[in-house]
C-alpha positions in Angstrom: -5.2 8.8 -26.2 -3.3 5.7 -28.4 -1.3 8.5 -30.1 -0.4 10.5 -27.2 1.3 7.0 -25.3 4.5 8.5 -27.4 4.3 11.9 -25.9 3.7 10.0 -22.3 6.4 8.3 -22.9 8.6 11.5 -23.7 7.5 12.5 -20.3 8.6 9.5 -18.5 11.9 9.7 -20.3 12.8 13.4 -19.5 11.7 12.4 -15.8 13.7 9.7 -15.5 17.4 10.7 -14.6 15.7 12.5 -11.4 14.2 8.6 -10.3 16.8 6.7 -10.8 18.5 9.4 -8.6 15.6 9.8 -6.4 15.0 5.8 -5.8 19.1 5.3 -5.0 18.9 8.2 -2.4 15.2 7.3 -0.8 15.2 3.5 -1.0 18.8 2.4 -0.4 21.4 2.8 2.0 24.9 1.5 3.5 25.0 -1.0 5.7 27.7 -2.6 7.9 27.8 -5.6 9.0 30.4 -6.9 11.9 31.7 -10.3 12.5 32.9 -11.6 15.8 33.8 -14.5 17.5 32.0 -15.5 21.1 35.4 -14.0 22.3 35.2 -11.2 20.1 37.9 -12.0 18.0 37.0 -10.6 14.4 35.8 -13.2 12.4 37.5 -13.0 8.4 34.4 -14.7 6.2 32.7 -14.3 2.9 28.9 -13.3 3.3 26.1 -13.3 0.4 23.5 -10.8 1.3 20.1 -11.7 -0.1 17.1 -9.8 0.0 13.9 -11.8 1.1 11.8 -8.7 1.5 11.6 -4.9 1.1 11.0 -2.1 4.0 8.8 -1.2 1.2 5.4 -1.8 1.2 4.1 -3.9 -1.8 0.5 -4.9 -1.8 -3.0 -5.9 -3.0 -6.4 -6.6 -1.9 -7.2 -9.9 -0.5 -11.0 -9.4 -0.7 -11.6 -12.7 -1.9 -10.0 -15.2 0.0 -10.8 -18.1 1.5 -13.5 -17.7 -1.3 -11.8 -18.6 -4.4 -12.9 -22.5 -4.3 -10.5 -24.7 -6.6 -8.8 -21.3 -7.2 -8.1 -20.9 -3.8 -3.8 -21.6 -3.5 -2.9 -20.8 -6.7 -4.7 -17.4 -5.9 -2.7 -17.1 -2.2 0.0 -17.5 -4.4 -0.3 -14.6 -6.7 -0.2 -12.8 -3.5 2.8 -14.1 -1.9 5.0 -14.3 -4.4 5.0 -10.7 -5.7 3.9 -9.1 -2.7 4.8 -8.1 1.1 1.6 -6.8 2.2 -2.2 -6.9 1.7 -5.3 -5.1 2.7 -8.9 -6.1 3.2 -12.0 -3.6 4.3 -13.1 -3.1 7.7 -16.6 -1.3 6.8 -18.3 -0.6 9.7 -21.7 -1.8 7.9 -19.8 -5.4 7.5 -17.9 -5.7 10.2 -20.8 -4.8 13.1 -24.0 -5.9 11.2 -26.1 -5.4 14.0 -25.5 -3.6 17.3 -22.0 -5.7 19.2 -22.3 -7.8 16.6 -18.9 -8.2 14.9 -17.1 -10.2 11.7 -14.3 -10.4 12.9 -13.9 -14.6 13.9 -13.2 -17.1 10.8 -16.6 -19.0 11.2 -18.4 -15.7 11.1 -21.6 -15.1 8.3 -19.6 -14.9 5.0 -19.9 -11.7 2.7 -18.9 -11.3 -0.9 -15.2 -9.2 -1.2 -15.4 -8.8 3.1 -13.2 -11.6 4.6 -13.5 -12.5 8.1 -10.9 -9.9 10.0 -8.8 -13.1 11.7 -8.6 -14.6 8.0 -6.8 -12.1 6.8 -4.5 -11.6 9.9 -4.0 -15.0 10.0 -2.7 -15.4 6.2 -0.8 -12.3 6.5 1.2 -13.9 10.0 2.0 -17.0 7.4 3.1 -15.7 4.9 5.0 -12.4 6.6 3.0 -9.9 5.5 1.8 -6.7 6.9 -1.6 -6.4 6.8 -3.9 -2.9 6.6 -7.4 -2.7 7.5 -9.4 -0.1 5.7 -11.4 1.9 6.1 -13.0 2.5 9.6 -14.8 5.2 8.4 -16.4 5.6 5.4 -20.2 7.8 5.0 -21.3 5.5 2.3 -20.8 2.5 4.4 -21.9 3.2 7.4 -24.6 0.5 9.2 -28.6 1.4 8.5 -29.3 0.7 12.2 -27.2 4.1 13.2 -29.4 6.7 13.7 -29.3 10.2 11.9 -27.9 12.5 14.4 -24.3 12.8 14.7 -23.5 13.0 18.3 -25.2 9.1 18.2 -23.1 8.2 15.6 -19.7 9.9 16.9 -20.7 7.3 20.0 -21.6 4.4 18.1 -18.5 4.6 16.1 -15.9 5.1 19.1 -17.6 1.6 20.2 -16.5 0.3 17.1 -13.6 1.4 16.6 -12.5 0.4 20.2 -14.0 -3.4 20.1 -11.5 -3.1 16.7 -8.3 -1.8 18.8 -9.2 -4.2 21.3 -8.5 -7.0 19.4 -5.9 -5.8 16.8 -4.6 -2.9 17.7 -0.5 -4.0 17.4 -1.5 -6.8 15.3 -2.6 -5.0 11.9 0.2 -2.9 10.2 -2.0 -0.2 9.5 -5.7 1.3 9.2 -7.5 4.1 6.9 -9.2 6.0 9.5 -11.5 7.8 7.2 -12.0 7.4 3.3 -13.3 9.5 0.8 -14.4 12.3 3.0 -13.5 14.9 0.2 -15.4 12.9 -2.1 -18.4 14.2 -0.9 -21.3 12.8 -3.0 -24.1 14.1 -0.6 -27.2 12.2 -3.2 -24.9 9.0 -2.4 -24.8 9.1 0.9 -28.3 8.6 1.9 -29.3 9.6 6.4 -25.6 11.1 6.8 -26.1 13.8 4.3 -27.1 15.9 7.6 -23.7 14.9 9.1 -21.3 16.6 6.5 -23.8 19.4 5.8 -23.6 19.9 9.6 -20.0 19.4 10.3 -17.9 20.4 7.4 -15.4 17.5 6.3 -12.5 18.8 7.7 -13.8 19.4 11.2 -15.2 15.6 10.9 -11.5 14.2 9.5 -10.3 16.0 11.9 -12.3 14.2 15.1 -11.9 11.2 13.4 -8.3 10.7 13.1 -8.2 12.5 16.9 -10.5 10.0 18.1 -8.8 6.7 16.8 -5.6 8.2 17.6 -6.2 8.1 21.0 -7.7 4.5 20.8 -4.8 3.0 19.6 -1.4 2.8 20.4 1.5 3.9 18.5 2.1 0.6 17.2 -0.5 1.0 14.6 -0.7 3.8 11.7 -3.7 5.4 11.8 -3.8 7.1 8.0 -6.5 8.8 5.9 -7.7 7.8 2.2 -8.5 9.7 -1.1 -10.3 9.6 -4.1 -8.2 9.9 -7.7 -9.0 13.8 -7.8 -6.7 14.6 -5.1 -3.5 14.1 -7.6 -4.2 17.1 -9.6 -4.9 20.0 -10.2 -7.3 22.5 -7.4 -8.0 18.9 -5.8 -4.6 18.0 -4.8 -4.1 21.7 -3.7 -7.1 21.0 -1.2 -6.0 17.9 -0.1 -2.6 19.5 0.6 -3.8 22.1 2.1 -6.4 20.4 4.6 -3.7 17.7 5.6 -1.1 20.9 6.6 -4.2 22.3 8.8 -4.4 19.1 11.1 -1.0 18.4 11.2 -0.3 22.0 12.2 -3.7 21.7 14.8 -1.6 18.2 16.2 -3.9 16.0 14.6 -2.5 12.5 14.3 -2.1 11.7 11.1 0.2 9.1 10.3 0.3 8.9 6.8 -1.4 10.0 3.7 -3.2 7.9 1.2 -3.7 8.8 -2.4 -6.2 6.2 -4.5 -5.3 6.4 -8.2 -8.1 4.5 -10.1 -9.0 4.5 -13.7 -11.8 2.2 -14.0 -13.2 2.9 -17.7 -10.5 2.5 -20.1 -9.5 5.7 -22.4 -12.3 8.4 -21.0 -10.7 7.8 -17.6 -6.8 7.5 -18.6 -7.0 10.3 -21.5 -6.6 13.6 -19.1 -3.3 11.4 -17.5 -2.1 10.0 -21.1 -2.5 13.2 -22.6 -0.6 15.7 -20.3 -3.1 17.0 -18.3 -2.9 15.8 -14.8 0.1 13.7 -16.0 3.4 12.2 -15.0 5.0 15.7 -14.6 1.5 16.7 -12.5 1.3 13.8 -10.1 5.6 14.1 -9.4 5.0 17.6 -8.4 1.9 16.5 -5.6 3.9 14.1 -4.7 6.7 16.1 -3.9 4.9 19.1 -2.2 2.9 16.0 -0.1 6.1 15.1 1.1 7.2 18.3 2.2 4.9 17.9 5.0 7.3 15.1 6.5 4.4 12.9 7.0 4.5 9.4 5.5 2.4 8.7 2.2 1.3 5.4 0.1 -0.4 4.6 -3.3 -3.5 2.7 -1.5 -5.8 1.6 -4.3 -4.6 1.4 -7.9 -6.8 0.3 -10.9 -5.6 0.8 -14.8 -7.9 -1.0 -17.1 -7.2 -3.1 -20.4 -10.3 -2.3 -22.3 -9.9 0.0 -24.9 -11.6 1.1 -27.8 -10.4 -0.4 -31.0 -7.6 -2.1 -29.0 -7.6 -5.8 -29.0 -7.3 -7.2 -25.5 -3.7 -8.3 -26.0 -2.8 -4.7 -26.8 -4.3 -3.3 -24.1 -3.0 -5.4 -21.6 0.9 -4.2 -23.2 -0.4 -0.8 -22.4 -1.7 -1.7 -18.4 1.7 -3.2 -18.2 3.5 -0.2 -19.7 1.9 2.4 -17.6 2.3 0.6 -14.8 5.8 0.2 -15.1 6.3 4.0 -15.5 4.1 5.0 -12.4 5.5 2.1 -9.9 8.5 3.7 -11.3 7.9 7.4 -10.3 5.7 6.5 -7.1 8.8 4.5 -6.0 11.2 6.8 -6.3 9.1 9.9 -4.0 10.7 10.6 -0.8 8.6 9.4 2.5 6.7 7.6 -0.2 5.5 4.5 2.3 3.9 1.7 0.0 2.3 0.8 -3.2 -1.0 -0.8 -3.2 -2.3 -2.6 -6.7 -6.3 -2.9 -5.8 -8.0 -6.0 -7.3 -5.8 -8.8 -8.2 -8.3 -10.9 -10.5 -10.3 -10.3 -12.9 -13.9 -11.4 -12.4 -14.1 -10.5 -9.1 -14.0 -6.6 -9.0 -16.7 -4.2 -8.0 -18.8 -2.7 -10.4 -17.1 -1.1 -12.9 -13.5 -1.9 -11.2 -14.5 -5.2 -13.2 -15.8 -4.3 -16.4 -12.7 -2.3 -17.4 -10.5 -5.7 -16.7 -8.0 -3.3 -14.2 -6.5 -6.7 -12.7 -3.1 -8.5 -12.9 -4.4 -12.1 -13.0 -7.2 -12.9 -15.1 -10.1 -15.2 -14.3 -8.1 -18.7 -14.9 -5.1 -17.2 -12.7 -3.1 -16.1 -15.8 -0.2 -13.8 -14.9 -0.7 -10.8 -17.4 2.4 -8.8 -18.2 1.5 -5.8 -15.4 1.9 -9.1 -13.2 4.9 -9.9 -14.8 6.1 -6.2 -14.9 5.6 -5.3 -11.6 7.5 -9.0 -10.4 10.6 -7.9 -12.8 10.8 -4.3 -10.6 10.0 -5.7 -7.2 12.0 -9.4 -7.1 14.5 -8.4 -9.4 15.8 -5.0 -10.1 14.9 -3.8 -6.8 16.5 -6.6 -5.2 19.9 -6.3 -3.7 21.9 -10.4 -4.2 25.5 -9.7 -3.3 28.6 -11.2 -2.0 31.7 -10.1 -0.2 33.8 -10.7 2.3 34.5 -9.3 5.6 38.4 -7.3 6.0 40.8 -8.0 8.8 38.6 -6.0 11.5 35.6 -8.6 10.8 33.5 -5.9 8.9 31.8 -5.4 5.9 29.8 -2.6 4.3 27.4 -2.6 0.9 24.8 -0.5 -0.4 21.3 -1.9 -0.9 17.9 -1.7 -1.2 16.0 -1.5 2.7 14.4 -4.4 3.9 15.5 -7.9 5.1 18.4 -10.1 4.2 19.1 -13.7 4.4 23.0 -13.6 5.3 25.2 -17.1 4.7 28.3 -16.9 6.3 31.4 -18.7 5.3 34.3 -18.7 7.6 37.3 -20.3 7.1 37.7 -23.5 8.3 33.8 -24.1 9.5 30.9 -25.2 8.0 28.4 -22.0 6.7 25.7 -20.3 8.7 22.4 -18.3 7.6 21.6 -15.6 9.8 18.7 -13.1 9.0 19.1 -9.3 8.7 17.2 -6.5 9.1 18.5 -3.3 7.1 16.2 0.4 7.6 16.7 3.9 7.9 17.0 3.2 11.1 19.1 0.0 11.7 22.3 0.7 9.1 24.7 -1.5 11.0 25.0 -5.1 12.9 27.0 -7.2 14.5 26.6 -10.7 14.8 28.0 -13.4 16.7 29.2 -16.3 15.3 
């Protein structure tokens, strides 16, 4: 795999003029922004535009806190300062432990990697970050006390997932509906083995996302989840494939989620490294995905720093590397929705997310160089800082990078103001009164 980086590399590069073209049409735009006076006299002024956040969504896991001890701000601020938003689990088994009885209140029984639901909303209102619950759904964690048969469970679950919408439906960004449902490990999935041997998993997705779609409003994304298979190859054809079905059937499914994990260093990164089910691979499912015209995101990412005859320096160069590329190409996909790095520090991963050292921070809060990479795309080079002034008719226009903008306003004569601005898609022009 070592000697196939330069070939990877080769890939990136002949893929490259297409992003840069791809990321200036998909994740900027022009704005305009109008000056006026209370009498609506145009105002002339010279305005710096900086971006304080992307439209973008930037993320992690926040699994651990409130847990992290003597750890605790300087790992809340490792979140905040690289990212925009975060995502804890809403596992039915954790979240309702027994019958009506819910985690969601700060105060409630604490759990290892499964905040308190309010924690996590409460950090993310804070700190302004959009916050995603996942996943509602998931056969592997479903309660013990919920019996076999599935019409009990359909039940069960639409009480859960409405005492959930009750209290934050509007307030959460986002939730993964269902999770891994083409993952289908049957041996793994102990009493509901019946379910998806009864129902077949599309049928199943397909009630899901039509049930939770009509228990929340529109304010909240209700999205689906995937295992690292549905990039490539047959997999991502069936993944494809099954999301066109419910769309076409008027399922509501508000955005697609890929997972894109490679827990055990080289026998998991090789078929990627090496070509197969590489860069030029994952661009094309991307691209067909977004032919569909629904919304997608990167939700769990994991590339390790244990290698094989690599010393641990080295092999965090190569995390950082990688990285770079795929932030780089996932960034630049059109309706591409959000990037989502999975465990932040090492030490606290699950299972073999931790042996394989995937994280950005390591145990004493170090900033590796993915940490570092990723803050020199995100804070810096896609960052729009400019400044300009308004002509004779009180406007100005620039091109930038969608999010929001801290605006200071110096008019002639008075003293300067700070407004904030929000530039999207959808809001391309302002004007303000002075």
């Amino acid at each position: 795999m070592y000697k196939a980086i330069g070939n990877y590399r080769k890939t990136f590069d002949g893929l490259s003029s297409e992003i840069r073209a791809n990321t200036e049409q998909y994740r900027k735009g022009d704005f305009t922004l109008r000056l006026l006076s209370p009498d609506g006299t145009p105002v002339r002024a010279s305005v710096r535009a900086v971006q304080k956040s992307h439209d973008f969504n930037f993320g992690t896991n926040v699994l651990m806190l409130g847990s992290m001890g003597d750890q605790e701000q300087a790992y809340r601020d490792a979140v905040t300062d690289l990212f925009n938003f975060v995502t804890t689990t809403f596992c039915w088994n954790c979240m309702e432990t027994e019958p009506g009885k819910f985690r969601f209140a700060e105060g409630s029984e604490e759990m290892y990697r499964r905040p308190p639901a309010d924690r996590v909303l409460t950090f993310a209102k804070e700190n302004n970050l959009r916050a995603k619950g996942q996943p509602l759904f998931c056969a592997r964690w479903c309660p013990e006390w919920v019996p076999h048969d599935t019409d009990t469970l359909k039940n069960l679950w639409t009480k859960f997932v409405t005492a959930v919408a009750e209290r934050y439906d509007g307030e959460y960004y986002t939730f993964d509906v269902v999770n891994e449902s083409y993952q289908r490990h049957f041996e793994d999935m102990g009493v509901f083995k019946n379910l998806w041997i009864s129902e077949s998993a599309t049928s199943f997705v397909k009630w899901l996302l039509k049930r939770a779609g009509e228990i929340f409003s529109r304010d909240c994304i209700m999205a689906r989840n995937e295992t690292t298979h549905v990039n490539f190859g047959p997999h991502a054809d069936y993944y494809y494939e099954e999301n066109r079905q419910l769309l076409e059937e008027g399922v509501r499914l508000d955005s697609i989620g890929f997972q894109v994990h490679f827990f055990n260093g080289a026998s998991c990164l090789e078929k990627h490294i090496s070509g197969e089910a590489g860069l030029e691979s994952i661009y094309k499912t991307y691209h067909r995905m977004a032919t569909l015209g629904v919304p997608m995101s990167i939700t769990e990412i994991t590339v390790p720093t244990v290698f094989e005859g690599m010393s641990l320096p080295e092999g965090e160069e190569l995390q950082a590397e990688i990285l770079e590329y795929l932030y780089r190409l996932w960034f630049s996909i059109p309706h591409m929705s959000g990037i989502t790095y999975w465990n932040l520090k090492d030490g606290d991963a699950w299972k073999s997310e931790g042996s394989c050292r995937g994280c950005l921070i390591d145990e004493n809060l170090r900033r590796k160089p993915s940490y570092l990479a990723l803050e020199r795309l995100i804070r810096q080079e896609w960052n729009t800082n400019i400044t300009t002034r308004t002509d004779d008719a009180g406007a100005l226009s620039f091109r930038g990078f969608y999010g929001n903008y801290e605006l200071t306003i110096e008019a002639e004569g008075q003293a300067p103001v700070t407004r904030t601005a929000s530039f999207t898609q959808k809001t391309d022009s302002l004007t303000l009164i002075l």
